[in-house]
C-alpha positions in Angstrom: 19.9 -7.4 22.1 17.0 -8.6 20.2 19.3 -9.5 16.3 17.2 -8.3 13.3 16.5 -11.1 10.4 17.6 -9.9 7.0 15.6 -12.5 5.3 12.5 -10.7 6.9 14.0 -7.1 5.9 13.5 -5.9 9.3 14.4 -2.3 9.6 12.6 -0.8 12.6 11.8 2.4 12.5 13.4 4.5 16.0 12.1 8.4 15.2 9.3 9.4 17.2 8.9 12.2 14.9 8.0 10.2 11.9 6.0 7.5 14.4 4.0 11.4 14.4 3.8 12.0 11.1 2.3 8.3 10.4 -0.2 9.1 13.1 -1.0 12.4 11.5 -1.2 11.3 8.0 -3.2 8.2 8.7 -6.1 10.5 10.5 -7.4 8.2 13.5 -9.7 8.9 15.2 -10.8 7.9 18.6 -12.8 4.3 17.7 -10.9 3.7 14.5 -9.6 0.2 14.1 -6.3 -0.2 13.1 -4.6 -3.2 11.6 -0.2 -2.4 11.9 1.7 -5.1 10.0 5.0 -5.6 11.1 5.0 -3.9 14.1 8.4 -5.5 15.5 9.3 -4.3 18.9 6.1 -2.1 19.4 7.7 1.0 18.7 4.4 2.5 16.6 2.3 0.8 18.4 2.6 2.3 21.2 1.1 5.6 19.4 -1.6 3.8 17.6 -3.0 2.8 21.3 -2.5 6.0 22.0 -4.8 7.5 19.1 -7.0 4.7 18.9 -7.1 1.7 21.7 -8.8 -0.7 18.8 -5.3 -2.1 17.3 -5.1 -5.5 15.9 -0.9 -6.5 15.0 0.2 -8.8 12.5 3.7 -10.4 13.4 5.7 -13.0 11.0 8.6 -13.1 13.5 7.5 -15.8 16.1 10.8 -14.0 18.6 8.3 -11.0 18.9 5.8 -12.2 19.9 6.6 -12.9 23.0 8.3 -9.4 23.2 5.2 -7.7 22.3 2.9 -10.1 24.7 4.8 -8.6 27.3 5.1 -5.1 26.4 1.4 -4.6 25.8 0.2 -7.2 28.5 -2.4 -4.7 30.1 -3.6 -3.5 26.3 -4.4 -7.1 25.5 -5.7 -7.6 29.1 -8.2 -4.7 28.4 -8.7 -5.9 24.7 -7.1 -2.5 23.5 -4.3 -4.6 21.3 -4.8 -8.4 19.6 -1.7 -10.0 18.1 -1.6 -12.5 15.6 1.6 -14.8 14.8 1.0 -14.7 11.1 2.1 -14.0 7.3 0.4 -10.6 6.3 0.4 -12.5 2.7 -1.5 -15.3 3.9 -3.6 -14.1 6.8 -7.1 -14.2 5.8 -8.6 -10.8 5.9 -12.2 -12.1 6.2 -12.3 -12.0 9.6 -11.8 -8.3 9.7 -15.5 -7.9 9.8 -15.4 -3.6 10.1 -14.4 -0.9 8.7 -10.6 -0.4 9.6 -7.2 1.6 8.5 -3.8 -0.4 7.4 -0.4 1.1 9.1 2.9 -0.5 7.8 6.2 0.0 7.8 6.5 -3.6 5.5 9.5 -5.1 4.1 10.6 -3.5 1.1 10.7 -6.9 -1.1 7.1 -7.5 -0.3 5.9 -3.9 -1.2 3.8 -4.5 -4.3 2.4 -7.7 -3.1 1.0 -5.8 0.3 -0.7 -3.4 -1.8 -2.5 -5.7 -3.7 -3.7 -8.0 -1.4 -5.2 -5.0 0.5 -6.8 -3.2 -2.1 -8.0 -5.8 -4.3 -9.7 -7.7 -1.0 -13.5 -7.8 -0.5 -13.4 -6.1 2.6 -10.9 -3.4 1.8 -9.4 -0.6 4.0 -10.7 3.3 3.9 -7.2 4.1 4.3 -3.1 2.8 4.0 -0.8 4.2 5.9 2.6 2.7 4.3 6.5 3.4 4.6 7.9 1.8 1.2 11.2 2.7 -0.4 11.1 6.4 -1.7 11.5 5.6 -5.1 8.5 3.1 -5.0 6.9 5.8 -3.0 7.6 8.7 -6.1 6.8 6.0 -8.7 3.5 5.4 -6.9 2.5 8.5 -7.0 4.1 9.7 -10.5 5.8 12.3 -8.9 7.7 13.1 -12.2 4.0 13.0 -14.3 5.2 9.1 -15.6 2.8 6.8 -14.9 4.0 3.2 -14.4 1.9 0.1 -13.9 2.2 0.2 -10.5 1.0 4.1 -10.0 -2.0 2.7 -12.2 -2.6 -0.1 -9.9 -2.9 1.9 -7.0 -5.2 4.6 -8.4 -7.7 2.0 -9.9 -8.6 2.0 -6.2 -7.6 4.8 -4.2 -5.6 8.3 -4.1 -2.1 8.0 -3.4 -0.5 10.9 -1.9 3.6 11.4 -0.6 3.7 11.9 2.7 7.6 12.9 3.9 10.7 11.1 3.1 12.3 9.2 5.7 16.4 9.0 6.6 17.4 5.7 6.3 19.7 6.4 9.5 16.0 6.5 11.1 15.9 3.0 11.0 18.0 0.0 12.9 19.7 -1.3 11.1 19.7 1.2 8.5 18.4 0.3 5.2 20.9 1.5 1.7 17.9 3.6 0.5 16.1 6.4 1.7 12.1 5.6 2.6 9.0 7.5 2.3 5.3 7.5 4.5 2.9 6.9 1.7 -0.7 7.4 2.1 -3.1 5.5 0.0 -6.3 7.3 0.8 -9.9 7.2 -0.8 -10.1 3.9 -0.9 -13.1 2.8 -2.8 -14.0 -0.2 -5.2 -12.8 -0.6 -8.7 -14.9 1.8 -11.3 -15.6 -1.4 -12.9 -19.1 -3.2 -12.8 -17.7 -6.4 -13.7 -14.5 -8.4 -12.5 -13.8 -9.4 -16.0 -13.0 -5.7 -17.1 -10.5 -5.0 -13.8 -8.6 -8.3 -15.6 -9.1 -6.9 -18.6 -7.7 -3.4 -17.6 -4.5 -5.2 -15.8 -4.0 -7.0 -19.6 -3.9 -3.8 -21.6 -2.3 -1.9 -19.4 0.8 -4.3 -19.0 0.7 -5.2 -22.4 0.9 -1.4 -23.6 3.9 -1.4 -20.8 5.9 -4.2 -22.2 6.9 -1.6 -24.7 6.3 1.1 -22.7 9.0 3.8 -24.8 6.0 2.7 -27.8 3.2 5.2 -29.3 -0.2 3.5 -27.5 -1.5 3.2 -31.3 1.4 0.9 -32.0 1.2 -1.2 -29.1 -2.7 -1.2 -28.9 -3.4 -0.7 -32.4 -6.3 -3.4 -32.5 -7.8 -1.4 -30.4 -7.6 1.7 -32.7 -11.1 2.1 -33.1 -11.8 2.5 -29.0 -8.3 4.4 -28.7 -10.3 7.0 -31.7 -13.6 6.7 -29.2 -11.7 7.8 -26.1 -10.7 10.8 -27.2 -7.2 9.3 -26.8 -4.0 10.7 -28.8 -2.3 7.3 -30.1 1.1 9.6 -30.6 1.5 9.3 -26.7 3.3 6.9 -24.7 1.9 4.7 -22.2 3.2 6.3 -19.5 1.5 9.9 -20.9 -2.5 8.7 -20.1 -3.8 9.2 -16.7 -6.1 6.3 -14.8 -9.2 8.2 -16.1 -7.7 7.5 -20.2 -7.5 4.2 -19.6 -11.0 3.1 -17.3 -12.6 4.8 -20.2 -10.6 2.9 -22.5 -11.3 -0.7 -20.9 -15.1 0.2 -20.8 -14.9 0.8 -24.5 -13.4 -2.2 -25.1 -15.3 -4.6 -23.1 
């Protein structure tokens, strides 16, 4: 029996079901290519072939490859399936010269760090297709109205929407938390024309988080006179502005 690595936070999905709903959610259609991170024993990847026959797997676990070489032997024969032996965090996404979809069930300690390398690359995705830790997942997506500068992050770029929760007796070896299939749809470019204001919105933004249970005219106060030109009440708290507050707000600044 193939012995997961905890220091990879391997938890393998084993529900067909939700292998369905991830299919569903991430809308592929026929001629859609497909990059799956972490696709372990093959279990989802069997569906993507299924949906799409233009799959491209990135493995860290040099064990599976081998396992998946041989599962998928006749995709890879009919260059359905490629498989790379590689770090998702360092694999350079250049050479993904079209337009493709990300599908991931990633480890959990790598989360926000997956995210960002996928929507704040040159060639970026028109879609993720994500299973992350259900509180990550609701704090994404501000479920309770509370931004965070993670939900921020995310929106800057694209649409993030809850898909379904996920058991974590769904998984082998079970994880101590529930997870969630988020969709990260829409995905566009930053509204900004110029790099220097996306660094400039990640600045403010964490700086007026820092002291997050602050009034935004106390933590950004010398910026009172573009806080007064946004339209923006300085009573409320960070967490209170939506993405389209603060974009104006950085390109009143800048």
């Amino acid at each position: 029996m193939f012995k997961k690595k905890k220091s990879l936070g391997q938890n393998f999905l084993k529900s067909k079901s939700v292998v369905s709903h991830i299919v569903s959610a991430s809308k592929i259609k026929k001629g859609d290519f497909i990059l799956e991170v972490g696709p372990g024993q093959g279990f989802l990847t069997e569906d993507l072939l299924k949906s799409s026959k233009n799959v491209l797997c990135i493995e860290k676990d040099g064990r599976l490859i081998d396992v998946l070489n041989e599962k998928f032997a006749e995709q890879i024969k009919n260059n359905d399936l490629e498989i790379f032996h590689d770090d998702i965090l360092d694999f350079d996404l250049s050479i993904v010269y079209k337009d493709y979809k990300v599908i991931a069930n990633i480890p959990y300690y790598i989360t926000g760090q997956i995210i960002k390398k996928f929507l704040t690359a040159k060639n970026k995705p028109s879609l993720m297709t994500v299973m992350v830790q259900k509180e990550v997942s609701q704090r994404i997506v501000a479920k309770d109205n509370k931004e965070s500068v993670l939900s921020l992050s995310v929106k800057l770029f694209g649409e993030p929407i809850y898909v379904k929760t996920v058991k974590k007796n769904l998984f082998s070896p079970a994880p101590k938390v529930d997870s969630a299939i988020l969709l990260i749809d829409k995905i566009k470019e930053s509204p900004f024309e110029k790099k220097e204001q996306e660094v400039l919105f990640f600045e403010i933004v964490k700086k007026a988080f820092n002291s997050k249970r602050k009034k935004v005219g106390t933590t950004l106060k010398s910026y009172e006179v573009e806080l007064k030109r946004a339209h923006i009440d300085t009573n409320k708290r960070p967490e209170d502005l939506r993405i389209e507050e603060w974009i104006n707000l950085i390109k009143l600044i800048y």
